[in-house]
C-alpha positions as CSV (number, residue, x, y, z in Angstrom):
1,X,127.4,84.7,95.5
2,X,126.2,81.0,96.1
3,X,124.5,78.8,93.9
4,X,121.5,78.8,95.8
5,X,118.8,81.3,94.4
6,X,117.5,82.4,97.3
7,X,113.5,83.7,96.5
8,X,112.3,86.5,98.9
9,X,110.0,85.4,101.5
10,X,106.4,85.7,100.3
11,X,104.8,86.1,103.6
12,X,107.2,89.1,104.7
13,X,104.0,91.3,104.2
14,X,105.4,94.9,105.4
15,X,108.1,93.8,102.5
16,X,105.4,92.9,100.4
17,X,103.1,96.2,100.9
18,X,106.4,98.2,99.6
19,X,106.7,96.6,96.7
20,X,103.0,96.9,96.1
21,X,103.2,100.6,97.0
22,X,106.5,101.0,94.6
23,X,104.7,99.2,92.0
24,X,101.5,101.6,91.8
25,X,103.8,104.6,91.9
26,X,105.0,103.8,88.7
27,X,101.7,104.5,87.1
28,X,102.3,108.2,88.2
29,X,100.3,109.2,84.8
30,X,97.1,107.3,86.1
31,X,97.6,109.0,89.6
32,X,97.7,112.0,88.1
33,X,94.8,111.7,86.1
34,X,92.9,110.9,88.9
35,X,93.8,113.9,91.0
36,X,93.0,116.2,88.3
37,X,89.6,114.9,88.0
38,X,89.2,114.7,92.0
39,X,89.8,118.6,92.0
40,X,88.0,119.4,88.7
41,X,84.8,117.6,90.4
42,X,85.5,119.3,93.7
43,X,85.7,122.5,91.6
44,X,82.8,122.1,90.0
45,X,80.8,121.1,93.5
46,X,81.7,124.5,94.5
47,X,80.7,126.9,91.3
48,X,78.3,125.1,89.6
49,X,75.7,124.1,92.0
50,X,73.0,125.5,93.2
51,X,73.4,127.5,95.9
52,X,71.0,126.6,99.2
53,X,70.6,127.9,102.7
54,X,69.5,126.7,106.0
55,X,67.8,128.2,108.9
56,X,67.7,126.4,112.2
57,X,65.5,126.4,115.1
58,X,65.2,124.4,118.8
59,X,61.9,123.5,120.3
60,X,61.7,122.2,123.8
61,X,58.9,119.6,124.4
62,X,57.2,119.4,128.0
63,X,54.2,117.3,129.1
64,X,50.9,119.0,130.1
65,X,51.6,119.5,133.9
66,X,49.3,120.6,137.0
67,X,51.4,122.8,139.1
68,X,54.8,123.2,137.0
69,X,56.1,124.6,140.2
70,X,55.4,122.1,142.4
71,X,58.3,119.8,144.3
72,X,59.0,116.9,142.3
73,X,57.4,118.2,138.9
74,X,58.8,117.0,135.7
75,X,58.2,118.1,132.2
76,X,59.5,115.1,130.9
77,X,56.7,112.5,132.1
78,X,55.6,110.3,129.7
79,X,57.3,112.3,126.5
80,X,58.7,109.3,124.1
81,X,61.4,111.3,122.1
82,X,61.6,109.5,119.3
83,X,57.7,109.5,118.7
84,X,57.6,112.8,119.0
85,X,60.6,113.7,116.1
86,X,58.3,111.3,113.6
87,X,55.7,113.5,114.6
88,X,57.3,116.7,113.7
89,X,57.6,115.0,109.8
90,X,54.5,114.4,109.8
91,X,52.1,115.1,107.3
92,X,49.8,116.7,109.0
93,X,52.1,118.9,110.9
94,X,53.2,119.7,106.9
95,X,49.4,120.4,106.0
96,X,49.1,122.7,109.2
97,X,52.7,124.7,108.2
98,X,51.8,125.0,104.5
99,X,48.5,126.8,105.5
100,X,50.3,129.0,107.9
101,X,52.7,129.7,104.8
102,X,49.4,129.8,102.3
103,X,48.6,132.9,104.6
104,X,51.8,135.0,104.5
105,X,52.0,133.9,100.2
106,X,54.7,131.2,100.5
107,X,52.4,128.7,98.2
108,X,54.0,125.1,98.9
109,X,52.3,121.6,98.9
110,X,53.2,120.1,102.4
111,X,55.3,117.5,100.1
112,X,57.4,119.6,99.0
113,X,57.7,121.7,102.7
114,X,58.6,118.3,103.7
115,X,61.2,117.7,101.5
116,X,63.2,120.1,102.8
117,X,62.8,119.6,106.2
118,X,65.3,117.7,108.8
119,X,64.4,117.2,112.2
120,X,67.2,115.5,114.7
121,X,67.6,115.2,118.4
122,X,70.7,116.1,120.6
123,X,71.6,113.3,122.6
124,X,70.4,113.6,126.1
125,X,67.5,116.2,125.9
126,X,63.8,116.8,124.9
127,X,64.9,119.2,122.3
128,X,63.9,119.3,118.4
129,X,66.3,120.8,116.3
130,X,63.9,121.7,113.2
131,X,66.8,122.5,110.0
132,X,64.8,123.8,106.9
133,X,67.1,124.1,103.8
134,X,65.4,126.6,101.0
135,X,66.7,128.1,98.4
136,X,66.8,132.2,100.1
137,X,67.7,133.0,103.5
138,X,63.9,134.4,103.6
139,X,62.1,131.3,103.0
140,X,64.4,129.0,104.8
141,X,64.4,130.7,108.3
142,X,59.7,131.4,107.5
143,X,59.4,128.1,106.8
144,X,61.5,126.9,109.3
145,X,59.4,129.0,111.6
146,X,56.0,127.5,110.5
147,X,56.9,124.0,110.6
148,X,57.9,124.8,114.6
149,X,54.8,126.6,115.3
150,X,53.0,124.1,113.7
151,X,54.1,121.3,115.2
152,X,53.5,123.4,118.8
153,X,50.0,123.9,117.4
154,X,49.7,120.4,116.7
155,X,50.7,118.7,120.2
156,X,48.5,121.7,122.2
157,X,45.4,120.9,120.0
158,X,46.3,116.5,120.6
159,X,46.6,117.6,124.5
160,X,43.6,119.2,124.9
161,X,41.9,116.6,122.8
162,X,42.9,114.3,125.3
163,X,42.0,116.1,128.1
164,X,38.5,117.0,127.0
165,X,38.3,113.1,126.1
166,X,39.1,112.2,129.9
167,X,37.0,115.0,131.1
168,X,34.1,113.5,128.6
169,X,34.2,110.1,130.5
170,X,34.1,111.7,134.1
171,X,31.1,113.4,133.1
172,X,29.4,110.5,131.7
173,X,30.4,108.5,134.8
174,X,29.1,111.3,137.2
175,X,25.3,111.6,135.4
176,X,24.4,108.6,136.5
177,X,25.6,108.8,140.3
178,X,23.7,112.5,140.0
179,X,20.3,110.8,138.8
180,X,20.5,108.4,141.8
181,X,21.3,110.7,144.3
182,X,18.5,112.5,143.6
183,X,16.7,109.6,144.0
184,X,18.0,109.3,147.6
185,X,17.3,112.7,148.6
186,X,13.6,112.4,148.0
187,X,13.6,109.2,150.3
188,X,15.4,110.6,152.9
189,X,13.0,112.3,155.6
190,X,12.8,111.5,159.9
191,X,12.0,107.7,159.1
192,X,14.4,106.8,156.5
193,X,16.2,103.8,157.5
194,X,20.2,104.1,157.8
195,X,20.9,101.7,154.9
196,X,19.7,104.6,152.7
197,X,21.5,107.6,154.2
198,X,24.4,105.4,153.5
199,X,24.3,104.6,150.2
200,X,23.4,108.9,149.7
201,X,26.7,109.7,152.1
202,X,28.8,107.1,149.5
203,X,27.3,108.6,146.0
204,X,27.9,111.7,147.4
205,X,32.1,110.9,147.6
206,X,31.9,109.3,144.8
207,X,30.6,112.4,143.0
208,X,33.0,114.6,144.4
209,X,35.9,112.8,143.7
210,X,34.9,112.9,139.7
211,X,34.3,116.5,140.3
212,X,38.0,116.8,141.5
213,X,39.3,114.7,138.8
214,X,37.3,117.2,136.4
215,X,38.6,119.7,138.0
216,X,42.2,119.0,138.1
217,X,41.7,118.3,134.0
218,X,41.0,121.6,133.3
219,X,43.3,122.9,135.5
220,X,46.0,121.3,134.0
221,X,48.8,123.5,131.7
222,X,48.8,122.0,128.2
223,X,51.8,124.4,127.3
224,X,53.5,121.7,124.5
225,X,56.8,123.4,124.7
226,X,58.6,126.1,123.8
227,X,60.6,127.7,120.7
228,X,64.0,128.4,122.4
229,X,66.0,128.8,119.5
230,X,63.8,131.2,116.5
231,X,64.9,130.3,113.1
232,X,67.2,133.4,111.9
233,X,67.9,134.2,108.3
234,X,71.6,132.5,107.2
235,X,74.0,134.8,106.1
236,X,76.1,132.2,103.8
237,X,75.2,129.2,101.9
238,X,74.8,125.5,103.2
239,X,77.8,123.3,102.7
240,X,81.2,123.1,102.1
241,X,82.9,125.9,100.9
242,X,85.8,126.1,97.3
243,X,88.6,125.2,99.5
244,X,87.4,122.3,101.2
245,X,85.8,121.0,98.2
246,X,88.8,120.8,96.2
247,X,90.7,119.0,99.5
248,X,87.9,116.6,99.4
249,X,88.5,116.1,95.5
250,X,91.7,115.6,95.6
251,X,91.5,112.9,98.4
252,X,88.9,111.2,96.4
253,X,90.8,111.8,93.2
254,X,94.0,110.2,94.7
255,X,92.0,107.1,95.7
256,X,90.8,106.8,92.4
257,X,94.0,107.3,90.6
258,X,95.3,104.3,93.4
259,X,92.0,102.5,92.2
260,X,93.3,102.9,88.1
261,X,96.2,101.8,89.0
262,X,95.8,99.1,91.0
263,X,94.0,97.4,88.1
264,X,96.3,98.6,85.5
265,X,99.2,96.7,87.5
266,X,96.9,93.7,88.1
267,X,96.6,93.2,83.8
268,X,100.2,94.7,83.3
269,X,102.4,91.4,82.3
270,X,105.0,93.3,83.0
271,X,107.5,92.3,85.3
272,X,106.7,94.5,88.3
273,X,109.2,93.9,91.0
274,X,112.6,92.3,91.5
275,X,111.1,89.3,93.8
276,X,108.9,89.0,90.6
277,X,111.9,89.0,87.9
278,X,113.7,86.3,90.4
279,X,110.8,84.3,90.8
280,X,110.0,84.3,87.0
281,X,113.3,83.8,85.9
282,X,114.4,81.3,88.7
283,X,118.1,83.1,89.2
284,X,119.4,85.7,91.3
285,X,119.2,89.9,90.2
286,X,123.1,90.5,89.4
287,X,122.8,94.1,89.2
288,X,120.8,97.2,88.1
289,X,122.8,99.6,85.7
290,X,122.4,103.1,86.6
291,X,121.4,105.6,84.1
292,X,124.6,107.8,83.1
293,X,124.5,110.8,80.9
294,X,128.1,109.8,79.8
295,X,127.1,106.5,78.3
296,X,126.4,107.9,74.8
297,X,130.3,108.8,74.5
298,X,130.8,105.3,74.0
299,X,130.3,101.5,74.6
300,X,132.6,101.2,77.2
301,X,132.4,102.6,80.4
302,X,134.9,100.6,82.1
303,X,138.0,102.8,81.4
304,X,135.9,106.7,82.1
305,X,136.9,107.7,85.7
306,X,134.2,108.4,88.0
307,X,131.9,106.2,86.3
308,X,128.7,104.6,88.4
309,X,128.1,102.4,85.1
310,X,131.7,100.7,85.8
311,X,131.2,100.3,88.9
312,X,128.2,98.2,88.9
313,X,129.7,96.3,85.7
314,X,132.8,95.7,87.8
315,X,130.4,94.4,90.5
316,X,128.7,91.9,88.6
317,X,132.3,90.4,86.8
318,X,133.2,89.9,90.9
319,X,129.8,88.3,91.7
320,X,130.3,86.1,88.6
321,X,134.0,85.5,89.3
322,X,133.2,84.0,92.4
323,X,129.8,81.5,91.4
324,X,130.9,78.3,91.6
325,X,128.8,77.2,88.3
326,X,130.9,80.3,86.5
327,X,133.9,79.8,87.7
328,X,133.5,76.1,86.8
329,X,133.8,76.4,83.2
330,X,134.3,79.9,82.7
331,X,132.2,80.8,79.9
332,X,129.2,83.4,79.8
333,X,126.8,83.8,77.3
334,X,125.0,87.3,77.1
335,X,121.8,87.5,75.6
336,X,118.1,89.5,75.8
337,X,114.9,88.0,76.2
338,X,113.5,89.9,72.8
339,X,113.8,93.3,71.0
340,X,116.9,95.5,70.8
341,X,120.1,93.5,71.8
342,X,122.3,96.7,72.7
343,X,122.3,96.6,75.7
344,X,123.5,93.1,75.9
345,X,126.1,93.9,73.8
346,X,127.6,97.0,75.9
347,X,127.0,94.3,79.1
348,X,129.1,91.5,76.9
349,X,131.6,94.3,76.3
350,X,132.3,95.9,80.0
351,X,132.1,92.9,81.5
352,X,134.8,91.6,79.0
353,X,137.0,94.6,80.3
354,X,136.1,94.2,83.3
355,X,137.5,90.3,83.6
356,X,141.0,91.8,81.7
357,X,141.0,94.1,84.6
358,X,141.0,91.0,86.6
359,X,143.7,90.0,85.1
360,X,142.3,87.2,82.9
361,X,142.7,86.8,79.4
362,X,139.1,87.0,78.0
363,X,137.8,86.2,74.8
364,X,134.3,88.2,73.8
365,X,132.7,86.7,70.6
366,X,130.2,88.4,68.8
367,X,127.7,85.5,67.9
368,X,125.2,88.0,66.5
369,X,125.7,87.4,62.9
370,X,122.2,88.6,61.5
371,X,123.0,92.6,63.0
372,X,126.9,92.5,63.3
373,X,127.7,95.8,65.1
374,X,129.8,95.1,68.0
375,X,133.2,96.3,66.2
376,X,132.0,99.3,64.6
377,X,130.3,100.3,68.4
378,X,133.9,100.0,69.7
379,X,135.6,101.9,66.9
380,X,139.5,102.8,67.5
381,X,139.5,100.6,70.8
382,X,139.4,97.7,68.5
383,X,142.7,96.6,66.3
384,X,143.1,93.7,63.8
385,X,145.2,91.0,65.8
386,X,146.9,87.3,64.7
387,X,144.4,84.5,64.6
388,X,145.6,81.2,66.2
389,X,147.8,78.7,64.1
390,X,144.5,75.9,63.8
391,X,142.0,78.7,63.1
392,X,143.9,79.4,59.6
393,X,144.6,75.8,59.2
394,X,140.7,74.6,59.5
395,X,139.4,77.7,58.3
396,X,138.4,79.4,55.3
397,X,138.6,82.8,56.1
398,X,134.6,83.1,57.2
399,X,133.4,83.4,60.9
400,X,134.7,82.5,63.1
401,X,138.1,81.6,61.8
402,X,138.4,85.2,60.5
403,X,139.7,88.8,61.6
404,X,140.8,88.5,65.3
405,X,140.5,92.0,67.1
406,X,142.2,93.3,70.1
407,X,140.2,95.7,72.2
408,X,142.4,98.1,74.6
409,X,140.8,99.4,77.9
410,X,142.4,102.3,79.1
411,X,143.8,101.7,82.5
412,X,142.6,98.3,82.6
413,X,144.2,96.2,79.9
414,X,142.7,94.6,77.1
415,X,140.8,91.8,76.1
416,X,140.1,89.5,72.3
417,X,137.2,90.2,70.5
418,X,136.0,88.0,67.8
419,X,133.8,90.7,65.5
420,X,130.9,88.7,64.3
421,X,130.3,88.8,60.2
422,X,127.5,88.1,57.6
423,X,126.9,84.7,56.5
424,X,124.8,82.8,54.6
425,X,123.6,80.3,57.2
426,X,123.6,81.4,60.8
427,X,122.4,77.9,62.3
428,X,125.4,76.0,60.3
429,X,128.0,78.6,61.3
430,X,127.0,78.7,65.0
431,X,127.0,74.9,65.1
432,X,130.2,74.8,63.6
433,X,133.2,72.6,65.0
434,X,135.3,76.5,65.0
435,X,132.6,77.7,67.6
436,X,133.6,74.7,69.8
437,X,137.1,75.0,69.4
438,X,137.1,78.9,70.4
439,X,134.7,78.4,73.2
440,X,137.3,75.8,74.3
441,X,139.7,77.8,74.7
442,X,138.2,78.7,78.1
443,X,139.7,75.6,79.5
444,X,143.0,77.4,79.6
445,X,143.7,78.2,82.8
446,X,142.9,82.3,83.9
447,X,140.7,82.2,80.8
448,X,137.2,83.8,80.3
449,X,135.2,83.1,77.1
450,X,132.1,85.4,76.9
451,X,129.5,84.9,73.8
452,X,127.1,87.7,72.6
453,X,123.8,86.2,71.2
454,X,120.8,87.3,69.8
455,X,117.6,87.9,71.6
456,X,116.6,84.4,72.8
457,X,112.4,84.6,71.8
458,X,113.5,86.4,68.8
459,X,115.9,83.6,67.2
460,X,117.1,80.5,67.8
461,X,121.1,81.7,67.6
462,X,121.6,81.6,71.8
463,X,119.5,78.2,72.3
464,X,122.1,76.5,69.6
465,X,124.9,77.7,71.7
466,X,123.8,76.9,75.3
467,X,125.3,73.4,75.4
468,X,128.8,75.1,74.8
469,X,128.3,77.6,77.0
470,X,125.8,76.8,79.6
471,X,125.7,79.9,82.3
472,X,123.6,82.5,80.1
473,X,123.1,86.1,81.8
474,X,120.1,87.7,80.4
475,X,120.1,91.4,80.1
476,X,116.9,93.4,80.1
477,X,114.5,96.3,80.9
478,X,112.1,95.2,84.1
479,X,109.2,97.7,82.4
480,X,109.9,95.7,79.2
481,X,109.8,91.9,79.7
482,X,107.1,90.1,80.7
483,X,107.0,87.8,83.1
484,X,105.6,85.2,80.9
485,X,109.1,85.6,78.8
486,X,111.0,85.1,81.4
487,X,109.7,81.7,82.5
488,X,110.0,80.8,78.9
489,X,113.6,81.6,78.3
490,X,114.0,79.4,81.7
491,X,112.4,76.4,80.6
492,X,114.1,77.1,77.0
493,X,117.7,77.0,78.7
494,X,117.2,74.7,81.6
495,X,115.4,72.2,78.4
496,X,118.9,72.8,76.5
497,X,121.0,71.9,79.3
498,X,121.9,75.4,80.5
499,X,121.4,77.4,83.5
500,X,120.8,80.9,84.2
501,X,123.6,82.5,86.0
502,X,121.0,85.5,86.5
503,X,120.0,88.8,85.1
504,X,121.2,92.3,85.0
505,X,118.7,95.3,84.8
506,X,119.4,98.4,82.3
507,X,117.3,101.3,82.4
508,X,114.6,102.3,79.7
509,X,115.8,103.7,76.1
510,X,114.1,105.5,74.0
511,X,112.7,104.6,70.9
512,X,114.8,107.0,68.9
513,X,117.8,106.3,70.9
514,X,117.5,102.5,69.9
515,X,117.0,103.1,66.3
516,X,120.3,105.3,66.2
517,X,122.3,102.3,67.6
518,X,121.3,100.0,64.8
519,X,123.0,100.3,61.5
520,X,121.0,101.4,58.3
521,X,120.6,98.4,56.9
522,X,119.0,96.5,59.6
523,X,116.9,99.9,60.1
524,X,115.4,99.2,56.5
525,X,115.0,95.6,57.1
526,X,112.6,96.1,60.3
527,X,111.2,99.6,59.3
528,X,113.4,101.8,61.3
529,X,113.3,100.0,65.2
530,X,112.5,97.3,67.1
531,X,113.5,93.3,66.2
532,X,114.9,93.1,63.3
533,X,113.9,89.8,60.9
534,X,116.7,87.6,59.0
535,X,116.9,87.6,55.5
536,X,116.0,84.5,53.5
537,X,119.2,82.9,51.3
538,X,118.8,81.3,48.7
539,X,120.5,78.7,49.8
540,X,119.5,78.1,53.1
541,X,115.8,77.9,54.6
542,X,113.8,80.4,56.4
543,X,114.1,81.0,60.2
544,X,111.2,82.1,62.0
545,X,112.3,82.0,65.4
546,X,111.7,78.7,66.6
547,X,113.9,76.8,68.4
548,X,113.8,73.4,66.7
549,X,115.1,75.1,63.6
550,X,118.7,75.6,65.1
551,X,118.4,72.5,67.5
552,X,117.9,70.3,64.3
553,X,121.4,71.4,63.1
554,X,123.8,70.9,66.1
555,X,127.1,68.7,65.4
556,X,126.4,66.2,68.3
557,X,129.9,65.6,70.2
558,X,129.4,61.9,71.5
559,X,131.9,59.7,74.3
560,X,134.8,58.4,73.1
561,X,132.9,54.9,74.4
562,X,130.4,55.2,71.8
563,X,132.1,56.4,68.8
């Protein structure tokens, strides 16, 4: 491990569209939610709606045509397709169907016919597909029916109008060239002078080339089209049936279970990813404990064969080992952002075992002096050992110049634990000159001095102790912290004159499983879990948490220049 903390890159985007796909799978409750009301929806679709059926029929449109079999002759001359389908929704092709409907006792406003009524063109082709959706087979495929034959009815009765229109103007233009020849006949005789006989020979064409156009007219087929598809009576209700309902629900139900927890991630303040806990806390992710059933047979794991939890405990003491800021001065202080400090502790503990493996002589001190528990949680491990000649020369018997314990690991060796004790002022006894003498004894070559400290957001205890010991490791629970606490506990140590060596992940506990570890007296203190809140001496003044308040009390070591 370097000292560099390398952040991730934040434009690797198929990286980043992992973590963002991990991230909303943790919210499996949300997704689930969301699926169950997809298929309930879908469900519902399917057996509680009103059941409706459609009956379909194809009409072929041709223009009226002289000689349909004829070379050359098209249907299609001068049809516009699209005029023609707005047509067919017309009202008054409506008004026409509903009083062929009036007839057979299918009472219906054309409104209403029309409301049910879709009319759509295949690509390519002068065919209406007329789609009537009712609410029996019955009246789906008669009215279906009508609204073809009355839109047939409609465009005959519009041709013919036209044609008798045309034929109407040839007539009124032929009257007059009748009248005049006429006129011309009565002059003509033996003596009539050729101007005359050709003016009669020229009305004459004239007339019977309106006569032909007449003619033709009336010869002409005003067939509109033709009903190649009768509307049949469905055998099964429109739409989509139970299975593919509930498919469709639960597609839609998993994009709005993604949708709930998409937001729900974006107002979590939570840390949500590792390249989120590095970038909050500004050091490198040491490790991520695995969860062990075995853990609740004791607070060691170092020392169980065929433990994962040593393993990765043995993994982070080598990554340490070899950190150049560590291995500097040698000392570690183990703390937790806020909340239960457990899990710090068994971290303090294994890695402690895990340096003696190492062969180093290591030094654990329990610096949590408002919930001492460290001792009893190692229980016959721990044996009462000779404190150092100055510690019963300067001391009085109190922290830390008391009990010295020696903690054997099987298999690995053992380390010196220094159990931490009630006393009447936690900020005087942390800032004593003892604490600096035994967290000097790191200087001694091989030597490893780690400190266990309360939760730094909870008290002051671990900022008082950071310009002893200035690599902190801060153990937590990524679904836990937020990232807001971790950039505070960075500016906190890095204002103190500390660094963060990094932080090591521990899976969830319970909230029972947390209240077991403490002991019953802190239990009645914070009402049975969670934080627990010092006790006011009389002697000494109230701590609320703030770091000022143990800052204030610090025995300042200044050069020998300026003494």
């Amino acid at each position: 491990m370097t000292s560099v903390n390398r952040v991730p890159d934040d434009h690797d985007e198929p990286a980043l569209l992992r973590d963002q796909f991990r991230q909303l799978l943790r919210y499996r409750t949300l997704l689930a939610v969301g699926v169950v009301v997809g298929l309930l929806g879908g469900g519902y679709l399917a057996l509680g709606g009103e059941k409706t059926y459609t009956a379909t029929g194809e009409v072929q449109v041709r223009s009226a045509i002289a000689d349909p079999f004829a070379a050359g002759a098209t249907a299609d001359k001068g049809i516009n397709i699209g005029s023609e389908r707005q047509t067919a929704v017309s009202d008054t092709v409506g008004t026409l169907a509903a009083g062929t409907l009036l007839k057979a006792g299918d009472d219906v406003t054309a409104r209403k016919l029309l409301a049910g009524l879709q009319v759509t063109n295949p690509p390519n082709t002068l065919t209406l597909r007329f789609s009537y959706t009712g609410a029996t087979p019955e009246q789906s495929r008669a009215r279906a029916e009508a609204l073809a034959g009355a839109y047939l009815a409609h465009r005959k009765a519009r041709t013919e109008e036209s044609i008798e229109n045309m034929a109407g103007g040839y007539r009124a233009q032929l009257k007059p060239l009748e009248e005049k020849r006429d006129l011309l006949e009565e002059q003509a005789g033996a003596a009539a002078a050729d101007d005359v006989t050709s003016a009669r020979a020229n009305i004459i064409v004239s007339i019977s080339e309106l006569s032909r156009k007449i003619s033709e007219l009336k010869a002409l087929d005003t067939t509109p089209g033709y009903l190649n598809k009768k509307p049949v009576a469905p055998t099964s209700p429109t739409g989509a049936g139970l299975p593919l309902l509930l498919g469709l629900g639960g597609v839609v139900g998993l994009a709005l279970g993604l949708l709930l927890s998409w937001v729900r991630l974006v107002f979590d303040p939570a840390v949500r990813s590792d390249r989120e806990l590095v970038r909050s806390l500004g050091a490198p992710l040491l490790g991520t404990l695995p969860r062990e059933r075995a853990a609740g047979a004791g607070l060691l794991a170092i020392g169980r064969g065929g433990s994962r939890l040593a393993e990765e405990y043995r993994a982070v003491a080598f990554r340490l080992a070899y950190d150049p800021s560590f291995a500097e001065s040698r000392r570690l202080l183990v703390t937790a952002p806020r909340g239960d400090n457990a899990a710090a502790a068994a971290a303090a503990a294994n890695l402690a075992a895990a340096f003696a493996e190492m062969g180093r002589d290591v030094l654990l001190v329990e610096a949590d002096l408002r919930t001492p528990t460290l001792a009893r949680e190692l229980g016959s491990a721990a044996h009462e050992t000779r404190s150092p000649r100055w510690a019963a020369e300067e001391g009085d018997g109190s922290w830390p110049t008391g009990t010295r314990s020696g903690v054997d690991v099987p298999g690995s060796g053992a380390f010196t634990l220094i159990p931490g004790a009630t006393v009447d002022n936690v900020p005087r006894a942390l800032t004593s000159p003892p604490v600096g003498r035994i967290v000097g004894e790191a200087d001694s070559p091989g030597t490893v001095v780690i400190v266990l400290a309360p939760p730094v957001l909870a008290y002051a205890d671990a900022v008082a102790l950071v310009d002893r010991v200035t690599g902190v490791m801060i153990v937590c629970d990524p679904r836990e912290v937020h990232r807001s606490d971790l950039e505070r506990i960075r500016e906190i140590i890095s204002a103190s004159g500390g660094s963060v060596l990094g932080a090591l992940l521990h899976p969830s506990r319970g909230r029972l499983r947390r209240a077991e570890r403490l002991p019953k007296s802190a239990r009645r203190r914070s009402g049975g879990g969670g934080p627990t809140a010092p006790t006011a001496e009389p002697d000494s003044p109230e701590t609320t948490g703030d770091p000022t308040e143990t800052l204030g009390l610090r025995a300042l070591t200044l050069p020998a220049s300026r003494r």
